[in-house]
N, C-alpha and C positions, 0 to 999 in steps of 0.2 A: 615588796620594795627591797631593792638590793641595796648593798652595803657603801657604793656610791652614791644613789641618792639619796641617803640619808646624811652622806656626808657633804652632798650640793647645799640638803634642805639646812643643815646644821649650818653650814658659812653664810647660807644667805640671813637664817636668824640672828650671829651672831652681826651681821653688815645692817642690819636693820637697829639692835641695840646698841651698837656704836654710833652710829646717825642718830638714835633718839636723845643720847648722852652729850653729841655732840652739839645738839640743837638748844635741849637743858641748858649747858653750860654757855652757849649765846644767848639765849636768853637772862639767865644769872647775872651774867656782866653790863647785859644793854640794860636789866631791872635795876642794878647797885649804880651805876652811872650818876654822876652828879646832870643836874637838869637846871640850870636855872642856880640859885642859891641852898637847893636840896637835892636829895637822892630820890631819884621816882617810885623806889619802893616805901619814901617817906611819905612823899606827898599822895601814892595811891592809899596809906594805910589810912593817914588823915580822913580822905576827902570819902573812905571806906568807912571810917567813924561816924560819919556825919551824916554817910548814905542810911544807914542803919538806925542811927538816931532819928533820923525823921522817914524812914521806913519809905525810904526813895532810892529805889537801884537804879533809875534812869542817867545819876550822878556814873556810876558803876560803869554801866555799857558808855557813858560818854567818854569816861576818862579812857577804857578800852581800848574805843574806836581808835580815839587819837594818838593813842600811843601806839597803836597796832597802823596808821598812818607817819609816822615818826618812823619805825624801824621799816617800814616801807621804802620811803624816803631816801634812808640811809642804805638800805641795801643797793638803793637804785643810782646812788649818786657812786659808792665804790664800785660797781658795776661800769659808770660810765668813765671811770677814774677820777673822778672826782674828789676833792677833800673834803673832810667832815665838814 
């Protein structure tokens, strides 16, 4: 391997941890978001507490879904320009 493409492979690793960083901190922002009357990473920790306590993840994967339906949603409404 020559000395270019070690320097293609290196930019493109670097272009990948900058998109993972960037994707992190979307997500960061969309999880601290006010939701309602709370923070979604409030009400996931809660409904997290309770999945636990009664040793029920199916709470878990629902809240997931729907919240992974949500940022869907939203990606797809700025997309069509749409407002929040």
């Amino acid at each position: 391997m020559n000395h270019e493409e070690m320097m293609e492979i290196a930019e493109q690793r670097e272009a990948m941890n900058a998109k993972k960083l960037e994707i992190k901190k979307q997500f960061d922002e969309w999880f601290g978001e006010l939701e309602g009357y709370t923070l979604r990473y409030e009400r996931f920790w809660d409904d997290f507490d309770q999945a636990k306590n009664k040793n029920d993840y199916k709470l878990m994967v629902k809240w997931m879904r729907i919240a992974y339906e949500m940022g869907y949603y939203a990606c797809e409404s700025k997309i069509n320009g749409e407002t929040k």
